[in-house]
C-alpha positions as CSV (number, residue, x, y, z in Angstrom):
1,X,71.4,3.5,47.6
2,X,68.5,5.2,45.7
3,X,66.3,4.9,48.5
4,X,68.9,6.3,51.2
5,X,67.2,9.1,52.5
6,X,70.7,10.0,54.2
7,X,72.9,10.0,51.4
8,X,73.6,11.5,48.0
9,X,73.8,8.7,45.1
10,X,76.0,9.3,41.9
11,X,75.1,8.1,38.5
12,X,78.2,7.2,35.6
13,X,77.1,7.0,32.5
14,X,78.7,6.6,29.2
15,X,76.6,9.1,27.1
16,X,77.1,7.5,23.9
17,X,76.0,4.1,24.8
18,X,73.3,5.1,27.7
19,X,75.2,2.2,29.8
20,X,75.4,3.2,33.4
21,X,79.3,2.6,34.3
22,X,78.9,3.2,38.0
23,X,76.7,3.9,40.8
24,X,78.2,5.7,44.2
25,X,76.0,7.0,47.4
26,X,77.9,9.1,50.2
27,X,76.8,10.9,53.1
28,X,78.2,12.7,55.9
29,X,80.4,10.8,58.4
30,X,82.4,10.9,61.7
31,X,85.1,9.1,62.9
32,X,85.2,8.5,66.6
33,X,88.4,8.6,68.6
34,X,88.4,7.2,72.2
35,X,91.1,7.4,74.9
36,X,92.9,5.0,76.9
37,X,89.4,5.4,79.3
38,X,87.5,4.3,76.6
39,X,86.3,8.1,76.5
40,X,85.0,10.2,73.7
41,X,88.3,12.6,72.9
42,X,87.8,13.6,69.3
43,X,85.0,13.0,66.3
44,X,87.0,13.6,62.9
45,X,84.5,15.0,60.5
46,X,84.3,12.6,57.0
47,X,82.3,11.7,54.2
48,X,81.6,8.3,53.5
49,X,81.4,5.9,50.3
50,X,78.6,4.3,52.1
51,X,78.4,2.2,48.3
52,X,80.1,2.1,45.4
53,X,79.4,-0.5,42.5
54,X,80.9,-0.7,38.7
55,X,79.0,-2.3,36.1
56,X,79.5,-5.9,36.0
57,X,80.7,-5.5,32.2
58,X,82.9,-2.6,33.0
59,X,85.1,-4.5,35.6
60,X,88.4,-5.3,33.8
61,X,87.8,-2.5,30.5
62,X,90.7,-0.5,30.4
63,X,89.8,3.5,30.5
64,X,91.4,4.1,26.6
65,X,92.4,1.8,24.0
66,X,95.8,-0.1,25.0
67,X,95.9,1.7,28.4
68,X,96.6,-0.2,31.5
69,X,94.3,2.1,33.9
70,X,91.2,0.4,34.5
71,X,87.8,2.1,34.4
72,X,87.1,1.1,37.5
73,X,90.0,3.1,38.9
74,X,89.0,6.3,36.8
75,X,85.4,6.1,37.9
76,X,86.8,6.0,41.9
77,X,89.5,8.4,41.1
78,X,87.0,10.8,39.7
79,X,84.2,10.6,42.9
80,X,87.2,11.1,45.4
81,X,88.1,14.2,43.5
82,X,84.8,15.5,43.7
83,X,84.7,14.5,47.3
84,X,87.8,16.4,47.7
85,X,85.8,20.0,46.1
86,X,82.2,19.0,48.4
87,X,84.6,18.7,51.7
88,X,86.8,22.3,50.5
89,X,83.5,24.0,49.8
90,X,80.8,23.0,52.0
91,X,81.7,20.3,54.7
92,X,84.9,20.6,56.0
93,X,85.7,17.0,56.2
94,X,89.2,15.3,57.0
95,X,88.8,11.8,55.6
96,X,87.1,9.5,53.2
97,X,86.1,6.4,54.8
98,X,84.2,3.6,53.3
99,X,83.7,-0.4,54.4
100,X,85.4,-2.6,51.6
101,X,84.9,-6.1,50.8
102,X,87.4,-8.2,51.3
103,X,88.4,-9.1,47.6
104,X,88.1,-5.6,46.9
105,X,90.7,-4.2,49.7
106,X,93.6,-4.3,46.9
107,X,91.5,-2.4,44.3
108,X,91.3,0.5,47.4
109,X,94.6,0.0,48.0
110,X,96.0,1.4,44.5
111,X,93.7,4.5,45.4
112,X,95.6,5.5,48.2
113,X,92.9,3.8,51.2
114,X,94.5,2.5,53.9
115,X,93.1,0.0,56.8
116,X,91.7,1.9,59.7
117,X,90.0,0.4,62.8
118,X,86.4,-0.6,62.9
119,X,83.8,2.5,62.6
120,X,79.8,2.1,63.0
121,X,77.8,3.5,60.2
122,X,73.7,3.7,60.0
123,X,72.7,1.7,57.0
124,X,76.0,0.0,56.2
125,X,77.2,-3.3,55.8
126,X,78.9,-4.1,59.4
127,X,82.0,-6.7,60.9
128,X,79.5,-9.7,60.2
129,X,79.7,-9.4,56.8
130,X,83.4,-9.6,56.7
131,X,84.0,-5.9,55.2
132,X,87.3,-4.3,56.2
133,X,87.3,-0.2,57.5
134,X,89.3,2.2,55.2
135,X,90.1,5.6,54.7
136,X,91.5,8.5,52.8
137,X,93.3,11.2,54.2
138,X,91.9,14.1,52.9
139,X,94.2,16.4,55.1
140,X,97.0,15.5,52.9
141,X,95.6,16.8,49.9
142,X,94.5,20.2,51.0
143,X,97.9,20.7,53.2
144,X,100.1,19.9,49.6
């Protein structure tokens, strides 16, 4: 991700430990739509989650003391709202799309991502590895 000349990598840190909590790298996206004829009839502007990692240690901490939101969830939660201010404000995309691993579909899941069909991205990982195309409907949020 640091070395992604295409994308723009985030950095979570807990400033009173130092501890990085999370890393995240997006870039600008498209989603494709073809017709019955297999034709080009639409490219949906996006941004994509082209990675997005939590520190090993952080995995199951809860966000407060004797809460039941994980960090993990907060540290997601908080990129997709910045997402949602970079796409009002500068790029005008409709979704958030991302490739998930399998075991980490349900964690998406809870943050509103739903299965979408298969996309092709430059520099991410692809159907070999198993990872399963999601999105977030950004439309929603700026319509409400």
């Amino acid at each position: 991700a640091l070395n992604d000349s295409g994308s723009v990598t985030y950095m979570y840190v807990d400033m009173d430990t130092n501890m990085v909590i999370a890393l995240a790298a997006v870039a600008c996206a498209s989603i494709s739509v073809f017709n019955d004829n297999d034709e080009l009839s639409e490219n949906i502007p996006a941004i994509e989650i082209k990675y997005f990692a939590l520190n090993e240690k952080q995995h199951h901490t809860p966000y407060m003391p004797n809460s039941r939101t994980k960090l993990s969830h907060c540290a997601l939660c908080y990129l997709i709202e910045h997402l949602k201010r970079v796409s009002t404000e500068f790029v005008g995309a409709v979704k958030i799309v991302l490739q998930a691993m399998p075991d980490a579909v349900g964690f998406y899941s809870k943050c509103k991502f739903k299965k979408m069909a298969p996309f092709v991205s430059d520099n991410t990982v692809g159907e070999d590895d198993g990872c399963i195309p999601m999105s977030y409907d950004l439309k929603e949020w700026v319509e409400a």
